[in-house]
C-alpha positions as CSV (number, residue, x, y, z in Angstrom):
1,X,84.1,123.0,129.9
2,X,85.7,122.1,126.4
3,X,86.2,124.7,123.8
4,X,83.4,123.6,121.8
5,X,80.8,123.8,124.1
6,X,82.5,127.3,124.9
7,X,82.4,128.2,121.3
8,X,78.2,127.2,121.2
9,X,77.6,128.7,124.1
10,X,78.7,132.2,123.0
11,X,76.2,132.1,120.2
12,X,73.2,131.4,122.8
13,X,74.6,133.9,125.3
14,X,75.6,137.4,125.2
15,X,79.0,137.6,125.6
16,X,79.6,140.9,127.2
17,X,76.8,140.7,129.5
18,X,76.5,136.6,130.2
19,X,72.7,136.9,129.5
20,X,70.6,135.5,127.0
21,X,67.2,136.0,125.2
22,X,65.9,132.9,124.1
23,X,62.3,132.2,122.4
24,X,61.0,128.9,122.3
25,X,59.1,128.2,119.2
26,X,58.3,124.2,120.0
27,X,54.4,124.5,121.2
28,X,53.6,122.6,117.9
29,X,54.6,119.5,119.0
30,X,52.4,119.9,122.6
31,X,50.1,122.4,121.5
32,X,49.2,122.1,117.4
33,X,49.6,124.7,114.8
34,X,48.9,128.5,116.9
35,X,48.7,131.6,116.7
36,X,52.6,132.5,116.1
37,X,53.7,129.6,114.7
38,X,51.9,128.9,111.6
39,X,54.5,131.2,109.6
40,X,57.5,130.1,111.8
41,X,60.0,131.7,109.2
42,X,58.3,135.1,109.4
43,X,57.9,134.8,113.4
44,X,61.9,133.6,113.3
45,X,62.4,136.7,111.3
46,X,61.0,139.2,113.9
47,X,63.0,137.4,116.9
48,X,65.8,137.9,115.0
49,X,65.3,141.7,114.5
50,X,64.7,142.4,118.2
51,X,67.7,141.5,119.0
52,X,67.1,137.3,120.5
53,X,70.0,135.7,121.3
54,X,68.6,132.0,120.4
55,X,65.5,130.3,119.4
56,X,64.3,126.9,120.6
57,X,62.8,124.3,117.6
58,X,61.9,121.0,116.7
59,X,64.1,118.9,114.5
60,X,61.8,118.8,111.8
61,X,61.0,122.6,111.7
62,X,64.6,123.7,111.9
63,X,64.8,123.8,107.6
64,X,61.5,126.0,107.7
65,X,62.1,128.1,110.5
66,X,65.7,128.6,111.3
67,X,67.6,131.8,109.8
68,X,66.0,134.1,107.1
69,X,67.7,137.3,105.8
70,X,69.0,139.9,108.3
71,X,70.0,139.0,111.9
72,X,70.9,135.6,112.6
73,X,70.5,133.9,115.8
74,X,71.4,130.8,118.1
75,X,69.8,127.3,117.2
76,X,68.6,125.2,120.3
77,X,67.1,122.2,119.2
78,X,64.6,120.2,121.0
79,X,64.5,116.7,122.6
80,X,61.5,116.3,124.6
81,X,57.8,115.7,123.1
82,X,54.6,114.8,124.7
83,X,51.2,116.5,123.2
84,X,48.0,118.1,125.0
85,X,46.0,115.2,123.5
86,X,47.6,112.8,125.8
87,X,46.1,110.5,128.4
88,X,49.5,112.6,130.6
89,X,50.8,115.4,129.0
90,X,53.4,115.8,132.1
91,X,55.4,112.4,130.9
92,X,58.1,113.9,128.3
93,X,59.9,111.3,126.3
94,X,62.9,111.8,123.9
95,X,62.2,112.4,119.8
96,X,65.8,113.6,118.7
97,X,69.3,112.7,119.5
98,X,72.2,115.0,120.2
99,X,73.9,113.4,117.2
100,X,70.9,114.4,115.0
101,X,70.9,118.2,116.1
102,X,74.8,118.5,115.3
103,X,74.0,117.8,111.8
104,X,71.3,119.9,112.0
105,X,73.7,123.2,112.7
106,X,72.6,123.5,116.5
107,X,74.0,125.5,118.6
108,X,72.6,123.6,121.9
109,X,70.1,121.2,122.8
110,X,67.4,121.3,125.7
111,X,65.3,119.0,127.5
112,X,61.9,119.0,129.4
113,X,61.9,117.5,132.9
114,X,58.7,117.4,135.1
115,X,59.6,116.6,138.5
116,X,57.0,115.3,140.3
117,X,55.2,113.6,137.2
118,X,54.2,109.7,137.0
119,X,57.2,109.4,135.1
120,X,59.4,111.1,136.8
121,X,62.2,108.8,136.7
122,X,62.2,108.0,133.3
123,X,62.8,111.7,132.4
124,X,65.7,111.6,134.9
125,X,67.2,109.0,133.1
126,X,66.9,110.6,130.0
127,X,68.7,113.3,131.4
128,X,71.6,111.6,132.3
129,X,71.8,110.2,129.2
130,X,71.3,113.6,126.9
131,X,73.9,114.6,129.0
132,X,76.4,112.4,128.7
133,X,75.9,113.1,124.9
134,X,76.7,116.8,125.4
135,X,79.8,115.9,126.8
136,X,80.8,113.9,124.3
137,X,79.7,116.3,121.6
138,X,80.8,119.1,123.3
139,X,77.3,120.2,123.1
140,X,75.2,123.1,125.4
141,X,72.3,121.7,127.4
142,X,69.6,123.3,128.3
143,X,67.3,122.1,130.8
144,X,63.8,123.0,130.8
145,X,62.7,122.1,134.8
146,X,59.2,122.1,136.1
147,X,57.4,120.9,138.9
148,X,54.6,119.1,138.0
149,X,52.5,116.0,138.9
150,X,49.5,114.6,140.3
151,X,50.5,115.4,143.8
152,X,51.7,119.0,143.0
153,X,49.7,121.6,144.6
154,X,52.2,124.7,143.7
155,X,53.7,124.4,140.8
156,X,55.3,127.9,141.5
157,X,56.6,126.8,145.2
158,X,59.9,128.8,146.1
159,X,61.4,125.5,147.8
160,X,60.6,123.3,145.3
161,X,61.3,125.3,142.5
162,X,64.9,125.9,144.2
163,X,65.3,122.3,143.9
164,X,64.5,121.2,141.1
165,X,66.6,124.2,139.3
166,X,69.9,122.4,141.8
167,X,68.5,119.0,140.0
168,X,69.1,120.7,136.5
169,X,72.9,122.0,137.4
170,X,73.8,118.4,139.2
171,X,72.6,116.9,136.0
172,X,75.1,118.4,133.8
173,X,72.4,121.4,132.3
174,X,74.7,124.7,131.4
175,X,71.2,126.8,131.7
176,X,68.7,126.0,133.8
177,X,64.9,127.2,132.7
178,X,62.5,127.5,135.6
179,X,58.9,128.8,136.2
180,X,59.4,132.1,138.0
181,X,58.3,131.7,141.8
182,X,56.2,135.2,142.4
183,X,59.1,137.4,143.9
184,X,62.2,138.5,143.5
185,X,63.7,137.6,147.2
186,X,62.6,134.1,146.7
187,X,64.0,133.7,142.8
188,X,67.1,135.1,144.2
189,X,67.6,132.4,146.5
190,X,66.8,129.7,143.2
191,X,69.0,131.6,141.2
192,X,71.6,131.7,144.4
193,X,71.7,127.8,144.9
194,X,72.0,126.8,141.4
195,X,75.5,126.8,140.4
196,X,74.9,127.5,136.4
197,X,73.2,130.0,135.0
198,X,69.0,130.1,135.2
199,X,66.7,132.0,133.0
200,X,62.8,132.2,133.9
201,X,60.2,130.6,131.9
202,X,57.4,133.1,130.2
203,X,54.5,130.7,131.4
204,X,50.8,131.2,130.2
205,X,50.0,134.4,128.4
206,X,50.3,137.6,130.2
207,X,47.2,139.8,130.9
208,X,49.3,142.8,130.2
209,X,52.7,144.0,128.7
210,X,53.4,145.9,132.0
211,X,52.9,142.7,133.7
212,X,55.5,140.8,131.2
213,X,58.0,143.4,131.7
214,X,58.0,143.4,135.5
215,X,58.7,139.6,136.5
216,X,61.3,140.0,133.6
217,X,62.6,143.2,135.5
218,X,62.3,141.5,138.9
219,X,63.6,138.0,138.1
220,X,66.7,139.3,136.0
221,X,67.5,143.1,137.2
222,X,66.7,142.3,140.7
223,X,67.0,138.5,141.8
224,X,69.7,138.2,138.9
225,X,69.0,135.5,136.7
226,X,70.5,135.0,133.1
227,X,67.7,136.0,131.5
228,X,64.6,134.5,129.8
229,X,63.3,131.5,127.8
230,X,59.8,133.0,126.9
231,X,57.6,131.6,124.0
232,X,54.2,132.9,123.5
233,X,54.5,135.7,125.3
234,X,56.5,136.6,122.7
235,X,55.5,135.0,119.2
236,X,51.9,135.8,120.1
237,X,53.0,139.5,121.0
238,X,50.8,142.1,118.5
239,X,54.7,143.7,117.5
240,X,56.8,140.3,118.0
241,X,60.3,142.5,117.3
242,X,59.1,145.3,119.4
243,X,58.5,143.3,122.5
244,X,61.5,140.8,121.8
245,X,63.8,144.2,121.7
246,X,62.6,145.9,124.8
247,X,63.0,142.9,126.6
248,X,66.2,142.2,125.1
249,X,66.8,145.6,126.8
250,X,65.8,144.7,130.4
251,X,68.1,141.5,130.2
252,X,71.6,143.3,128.3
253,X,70.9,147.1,129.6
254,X,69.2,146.8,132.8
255,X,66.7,149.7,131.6
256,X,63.8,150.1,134.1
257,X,59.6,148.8,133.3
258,X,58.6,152.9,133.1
259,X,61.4,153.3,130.3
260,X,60.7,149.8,128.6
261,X,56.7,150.4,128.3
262,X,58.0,154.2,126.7
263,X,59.5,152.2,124.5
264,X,57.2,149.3,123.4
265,X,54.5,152.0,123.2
266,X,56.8,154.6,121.1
């Protein structure tokens, strides 16, 4: 790894403990304007305060959103787009350039791959080809994997969700994102065969904070991931910077689900 990418990649990860807090703000592009995200300065803001070590945005929100007064925190910009309006929301295709997010400011780049989509092989080409960018620019990549497709029945299965991390790492991805797999023995082994650091996805809104706070616990304490790349579970929290610095917690201090819920309910 060059000293640029090195240089990047301390302002996404923690540098004492190798971890990272990162909160996606790009559901605008999939999703339309939500709960969160209408005020993406303000939400920015809050992130910021709890302690996030990086955010994810679209190009064309990064001059709105990106670093108010206070805190600052890591740029990741966005290359993939498809929208919930689509005739197949799973095919991802390419909107930004790795050139455009260095003059942007970023401090890394991701991508969304669905393995197992229609298109499957289109995204994989994509990848090679945002990756040879990074190396050229000497910029972090961040891989967003899923498994998803017409023929998926688990989108959460251990195996597959083992594999398609290893996909991200042989790639060229320097973090890995991944939907969590329902326990901590069989994160471990994801986290185990992927030779880069993984963080676990937030996935659909949580039915309780308790909830949240345990698969962080379990995927990061206890299977030993990176960390987390978690959006809405976040911006849509009711204390965004309360729940952003408690789990900021769990991932740099190891502290336990009792003491984090004492603390998002202090």
């Amino acid at each position: 790894m060059g000293v640029g990418k090195r240089v990047r990649l301390e302002r996404i990860m923690n540098r004492d403990t190798g971890k990272t807090v990162i909160v996606p703000m790009d559901h605008g592009v999939s999703s339309g304007p939500m709960e969160g995200l209408i005020d993406v300065k303000s939400t920015v803001q809050k992130v910021a305060e709890g302690g996030a070590n990086a955010i994810i945005l679209h190009k064309g929100i990064v001059e709105q959103g990106h670093r108010g007064k206070g805190k600052d925190v890591g740029l990741i910009v966005h290359m993939s787009a498809s929208t919930d309006l689509s005739l197949n929301k799973d095919d991802k295709v390419l909107v930004c350039t790795v050139e455009e997010a260095v003059k942007l400011g970023a401090d890394g780049v991701s991508i969304h791959v669905n393995i197992g989509a229609e298109d499957e092989k289109q995204m994989l080409r994509d990848f090679g080809e945002v990756s040879k960018a990074c190396m050229e620019w000497q910029m972090p990549l961040i891989a967003m994997m899923y498994y998803r497709g017409p023929k998926v029945e688990n989108p959460f299965d251990p195996e597959a969700i083992a594999h398609i991390a290893r996909i991200g790492a042989e790639l060229g991805a320097d973090i890995v994102k991944v939907p969590y797999t329902g326990s901590p023995d069989s994160f471990r082994q994801v986290v185990e065969g992927t030779p880069v650091p993984v963080v676990i996805a937030g996935g659909p809104k949580v039915n309780s904070d308790r909830e949240l706070l345990q698969m962080i616990y379990d995927a990061v304490v206890v299977a030993g991931s990176a960390g987390l790349s978690v959006g809405r579970n976040i911006f849509q929290h009711a204390d965004v910077s309360k729940i952003t610095s408690v789990l900021s917690k769990i991932v740099h201090q190891n502290i336990s689900v009792d003491e984090a819920m004492k603390l998002l309910e202090s």
